[in-house]
VOGU-3710 file (C-alpha; in Angstrom, 3 decimals, decimal comma):
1> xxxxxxxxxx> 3,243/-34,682/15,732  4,347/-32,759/18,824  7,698/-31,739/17,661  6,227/-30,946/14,166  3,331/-28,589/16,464  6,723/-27,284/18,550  8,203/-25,743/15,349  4,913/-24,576/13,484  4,092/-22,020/16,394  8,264/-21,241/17,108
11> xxxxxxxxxx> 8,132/-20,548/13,008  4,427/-18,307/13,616  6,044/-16,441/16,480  8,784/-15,519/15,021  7,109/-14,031/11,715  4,863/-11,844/14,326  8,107/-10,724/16,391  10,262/-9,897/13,138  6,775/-7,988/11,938  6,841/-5,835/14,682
21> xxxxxxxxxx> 10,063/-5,472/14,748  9,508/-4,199/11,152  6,954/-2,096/12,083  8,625/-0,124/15,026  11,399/0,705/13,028  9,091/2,339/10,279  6,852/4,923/12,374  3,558/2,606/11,905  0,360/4,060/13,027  -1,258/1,178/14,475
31> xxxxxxxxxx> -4,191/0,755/16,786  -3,044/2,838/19,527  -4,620/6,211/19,428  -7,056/4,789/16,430  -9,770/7,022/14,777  -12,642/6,983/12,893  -12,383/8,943/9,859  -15,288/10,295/7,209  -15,796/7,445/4,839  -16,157/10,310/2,271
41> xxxxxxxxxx> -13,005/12,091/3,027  -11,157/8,759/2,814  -12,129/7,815/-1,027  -12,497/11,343/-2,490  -10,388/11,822/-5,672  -8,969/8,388/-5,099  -7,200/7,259/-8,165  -6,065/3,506/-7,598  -9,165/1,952/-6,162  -10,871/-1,527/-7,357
51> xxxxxxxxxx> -14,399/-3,253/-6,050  -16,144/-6,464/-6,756  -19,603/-7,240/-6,650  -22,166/-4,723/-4,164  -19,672/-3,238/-1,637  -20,151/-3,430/2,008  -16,802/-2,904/2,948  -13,965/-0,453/2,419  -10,549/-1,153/2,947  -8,624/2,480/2,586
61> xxxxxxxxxx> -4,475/1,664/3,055  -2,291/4,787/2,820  1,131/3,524/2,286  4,847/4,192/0,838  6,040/2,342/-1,632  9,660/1,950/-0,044  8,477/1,533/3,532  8,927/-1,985/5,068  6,440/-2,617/6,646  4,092/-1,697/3,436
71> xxxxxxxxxx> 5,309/-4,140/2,045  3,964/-6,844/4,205  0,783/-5,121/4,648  0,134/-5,265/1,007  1,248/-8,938/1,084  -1,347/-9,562/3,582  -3,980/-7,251/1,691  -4,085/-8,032/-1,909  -6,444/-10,419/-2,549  -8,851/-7,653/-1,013
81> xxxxxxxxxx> -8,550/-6,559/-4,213  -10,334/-9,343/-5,698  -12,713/-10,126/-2,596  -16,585/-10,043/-3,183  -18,039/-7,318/-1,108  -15,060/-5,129/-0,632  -13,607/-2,008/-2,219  -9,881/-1,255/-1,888  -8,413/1,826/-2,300  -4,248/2,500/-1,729
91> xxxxxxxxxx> -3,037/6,221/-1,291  -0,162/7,319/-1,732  1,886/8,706/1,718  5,411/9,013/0,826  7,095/9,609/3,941  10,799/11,559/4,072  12,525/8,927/5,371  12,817/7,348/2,431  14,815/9,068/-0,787  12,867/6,817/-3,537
101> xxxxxxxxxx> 9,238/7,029/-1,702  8,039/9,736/-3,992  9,260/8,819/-6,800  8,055/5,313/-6,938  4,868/6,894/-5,525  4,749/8,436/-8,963  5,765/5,486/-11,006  3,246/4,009/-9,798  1,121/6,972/-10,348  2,159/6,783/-14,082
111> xxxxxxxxxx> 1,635/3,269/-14,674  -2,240/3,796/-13,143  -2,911/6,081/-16,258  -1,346/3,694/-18,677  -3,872/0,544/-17,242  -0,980/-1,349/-15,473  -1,190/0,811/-11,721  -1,647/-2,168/-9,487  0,868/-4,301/-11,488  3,835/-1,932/-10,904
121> xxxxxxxxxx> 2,552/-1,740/-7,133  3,112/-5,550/-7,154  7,025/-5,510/-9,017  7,665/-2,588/-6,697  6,284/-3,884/-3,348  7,858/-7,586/-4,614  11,423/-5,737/-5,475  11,911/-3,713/-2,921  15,330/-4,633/-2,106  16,475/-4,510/-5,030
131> xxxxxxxxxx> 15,775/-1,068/-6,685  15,934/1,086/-2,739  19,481/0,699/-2,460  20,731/1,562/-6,054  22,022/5,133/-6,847  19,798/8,367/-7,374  21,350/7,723/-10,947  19,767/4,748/-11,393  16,299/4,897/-9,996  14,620/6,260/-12,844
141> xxxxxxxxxx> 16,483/4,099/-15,153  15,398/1,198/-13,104  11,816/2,470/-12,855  11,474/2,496/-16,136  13,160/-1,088/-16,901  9,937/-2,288/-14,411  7,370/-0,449/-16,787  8,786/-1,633/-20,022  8,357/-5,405/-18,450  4,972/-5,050/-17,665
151> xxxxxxxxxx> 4,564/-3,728/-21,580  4,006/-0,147/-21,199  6,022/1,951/-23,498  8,861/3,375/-22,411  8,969/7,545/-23,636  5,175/7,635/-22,511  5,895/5,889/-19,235  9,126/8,456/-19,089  6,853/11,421/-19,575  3,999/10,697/-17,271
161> xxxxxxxxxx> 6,626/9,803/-14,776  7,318/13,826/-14,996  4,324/14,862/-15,494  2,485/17,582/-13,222  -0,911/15,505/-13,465  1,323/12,686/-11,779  2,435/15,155/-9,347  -0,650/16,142/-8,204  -2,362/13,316/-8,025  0,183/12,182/-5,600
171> xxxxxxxxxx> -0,080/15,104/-4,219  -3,564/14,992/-3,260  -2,973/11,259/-1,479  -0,280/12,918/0,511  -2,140/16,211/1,745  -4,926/14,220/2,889  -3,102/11,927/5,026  -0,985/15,498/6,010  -4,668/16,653/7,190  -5,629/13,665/8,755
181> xxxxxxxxxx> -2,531/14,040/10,662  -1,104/10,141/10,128  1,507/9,637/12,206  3,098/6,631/9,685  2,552/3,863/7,095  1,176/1,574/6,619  -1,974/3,514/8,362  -5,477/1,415/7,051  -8,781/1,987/7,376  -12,073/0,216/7,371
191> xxxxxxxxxx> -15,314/1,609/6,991  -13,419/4,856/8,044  -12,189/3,261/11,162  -8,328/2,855/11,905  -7,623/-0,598/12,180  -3,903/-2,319/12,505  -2,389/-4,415/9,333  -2,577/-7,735/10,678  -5,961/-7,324/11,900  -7,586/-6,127/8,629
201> xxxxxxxxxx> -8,462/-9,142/7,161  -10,017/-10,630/10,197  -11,858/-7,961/10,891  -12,939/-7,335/6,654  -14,267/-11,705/7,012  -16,177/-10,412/9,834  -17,899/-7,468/8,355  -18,504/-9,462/5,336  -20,000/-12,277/7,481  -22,662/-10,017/9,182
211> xx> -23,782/-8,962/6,042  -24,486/-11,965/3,926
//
């Protein structure tokens, strides 16, 4: 039982080191330098946003669909999505580090308007390997291949993909984080306060707690 304790908590460190490790390399704005941000401001025009039951918590992540470290944040955050008490919104915050961010900012974008928005978020976020290191020739291709699996069709998908309404509306996600000056992604809020990935859902089963 020892040994078997031994290698449970080398495994546990380990994920937190390689996490960080993540995170450093992928300008995260964590706790450090945190702020508290108009609730408001945070959920205005927000187009990809989902709540169950009387909210009394909001969860706000501004992320980048080829950053790293998004991707385990939105491991570690989905079922927020489906949590009693909570609203979750995800904005959009390309950052220009990465050649594919906007684009599969907008495919995402595009699938939101066609019903299937936090689905593509999931194939993107779960394939991210896979379609960031293929050729600008074949992003859109393989964009599209993603759509068509999840059963949206694939010349509507194409031109909403292109679209100026997509455009803006990732637009809008990206000037507001430009004006609230984020430093990085992922960058998550609660109840308008900064708070760091790994300490969202602690701090959501608190809130929720208080409340009941």
């Amino acid at each position: 039982m020892k040994s078997m304790g031994m290698v449970l908590w080398v495994v546990g460190v380990s994920v937190l080191l390689v996490f960080a490790m993540i995170l450093g390399l992928t300008r995260m704005a964590g706790n450090e330098g945190s702020s508290v941000v108009n609730e408001k401001i945070l959920i205005s025009e927000a187009k990809l946003s989902t709540e169950s039951g009387v909210v009394k918590v909001t969860v706000v992540d501004f992320s980048d669909m080829q950053c790293p470290a998004c991707k385990i944040a939105h491991e570690m955050t989905t079922d927020l999505r489906n949590t009693q008490g909570v609203r979750f919104i995800f904005r959009h915050f390309p950052l220009s580090g990465h050649k594919y961010s906007t684009i599969s900012a907008k495919a995402v974008e595009a699938a939101r308007q066609m019903g299937k928005g936090w689905e593509m978020m999931d194939v993107l976020f779960d394939l991210q390997d896979e379609w960031s290191v293929v050729s600008d020739k074949e992003i859109e291709s393989r964009l599209v291949k993603y759509a068509t699996s999840l059963g949206m069709d694939e010349t509507i998908f194409n031109e909403k993909l292109k679209s100026l309404e997509t455009e803006k509306s990732v637009g809008i996600d990206k000037s507001l984080g430009n004006n609230l000056k984020l430093n990085g992604t992922p960058t998550l809020f609660i109840n308008g306060e900064q708070v760091s990935p790994e300490f969202v859902m602690p701090k959501v089963k608190e809130l929720l707690s208080k409340q009941i």
